[in-house]
PLY file of the C-alpha trace (Angstrom):
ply
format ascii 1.0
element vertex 87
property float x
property float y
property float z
element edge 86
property int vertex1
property int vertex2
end_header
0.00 0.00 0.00
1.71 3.50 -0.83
2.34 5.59 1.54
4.06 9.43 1.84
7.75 9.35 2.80
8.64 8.20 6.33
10.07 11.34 7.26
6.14 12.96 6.59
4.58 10.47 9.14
7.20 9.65 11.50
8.45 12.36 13.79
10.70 13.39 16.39
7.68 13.22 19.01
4.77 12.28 16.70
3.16 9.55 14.31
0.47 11.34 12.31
-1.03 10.78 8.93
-4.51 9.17 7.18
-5.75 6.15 8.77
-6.01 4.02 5.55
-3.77 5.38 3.35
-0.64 6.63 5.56
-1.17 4.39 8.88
-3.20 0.74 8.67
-2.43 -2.47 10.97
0.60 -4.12 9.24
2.18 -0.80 8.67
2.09 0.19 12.41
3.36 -3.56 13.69
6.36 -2.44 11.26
6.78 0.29 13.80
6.58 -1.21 16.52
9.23 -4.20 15.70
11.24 -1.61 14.75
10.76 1.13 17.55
12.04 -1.90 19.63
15.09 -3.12 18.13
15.94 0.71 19.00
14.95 0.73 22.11
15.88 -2.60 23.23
13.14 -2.41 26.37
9.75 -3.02 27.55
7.04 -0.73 25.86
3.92 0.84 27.51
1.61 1.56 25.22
-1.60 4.15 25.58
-3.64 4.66 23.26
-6.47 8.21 23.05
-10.46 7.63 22.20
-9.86 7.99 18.55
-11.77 4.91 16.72
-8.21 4.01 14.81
-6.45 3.88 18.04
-7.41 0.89 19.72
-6.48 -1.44 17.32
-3.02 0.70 16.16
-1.77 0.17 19.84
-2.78 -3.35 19.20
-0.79 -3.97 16.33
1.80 -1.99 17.60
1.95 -3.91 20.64
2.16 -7.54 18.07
5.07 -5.68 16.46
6.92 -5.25 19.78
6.08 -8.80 20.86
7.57 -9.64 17.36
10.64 -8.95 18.41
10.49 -10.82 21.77
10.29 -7.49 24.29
7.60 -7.25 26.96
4.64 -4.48 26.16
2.63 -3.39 29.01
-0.93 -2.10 27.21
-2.08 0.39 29.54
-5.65 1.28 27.55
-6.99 4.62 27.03
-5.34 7.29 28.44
-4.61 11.05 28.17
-1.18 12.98 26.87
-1.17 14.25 30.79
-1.50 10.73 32.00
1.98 9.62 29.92
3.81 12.88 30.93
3.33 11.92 34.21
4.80 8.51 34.39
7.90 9.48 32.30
8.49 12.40 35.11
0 1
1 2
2 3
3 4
4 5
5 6
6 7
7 8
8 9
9 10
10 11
11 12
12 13
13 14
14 15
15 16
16 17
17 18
18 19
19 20
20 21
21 22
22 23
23 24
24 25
25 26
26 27
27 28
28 29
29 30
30 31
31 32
32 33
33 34
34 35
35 36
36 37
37 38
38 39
39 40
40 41
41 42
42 43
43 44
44 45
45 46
46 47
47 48
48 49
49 50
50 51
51 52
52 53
53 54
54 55
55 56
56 57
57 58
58 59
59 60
60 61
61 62
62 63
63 64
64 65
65 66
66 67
67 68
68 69
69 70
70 71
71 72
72 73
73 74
74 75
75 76
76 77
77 78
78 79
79 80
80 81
81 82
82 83
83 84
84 85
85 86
């Protein structure tokens, strides 16, 4: 499925694009066996209320198990609410 460059939906400190076109299931467990193999730890993974997000953090979270690393799926959950446990 074609996509936009990498560099347009992959940020710094954001992921953003069209669900469908940009972002879709085996596109984000991509990104999440190969967030991992960066990050070499376990992953928490919150996801907001948007109807996409559910089952990105989902396949994220297969893409991270992928690779053999723990994920902890924390559910629904608010910017405020990650800030806080990374302080």
């Amino acid at each position: 499925m074609p996509h936009r460059h990498l560099s347009n939906i992959i940020k710094a400190y954001d992921v953003g694009g069209l669900v469908g076109a940009d972002l879709y299931d085996d596109f984000v467990r991509q990104v999440g066996a190969a967030f991992v193999r960066l990050v070499d730890t376990t992953v928490a993974i919150v996801h907001d209320m948007r109807r996409s997000s559910r089952q990105f953090a989902a396949a994220f979270s297969e893409g991270v198990g992928s690779q053999g690393k723990n994920v902890i799926n924390v559910g629904l959950g608010s910017t405020d609410l990650v800030k806080a446990s990374l302080a």
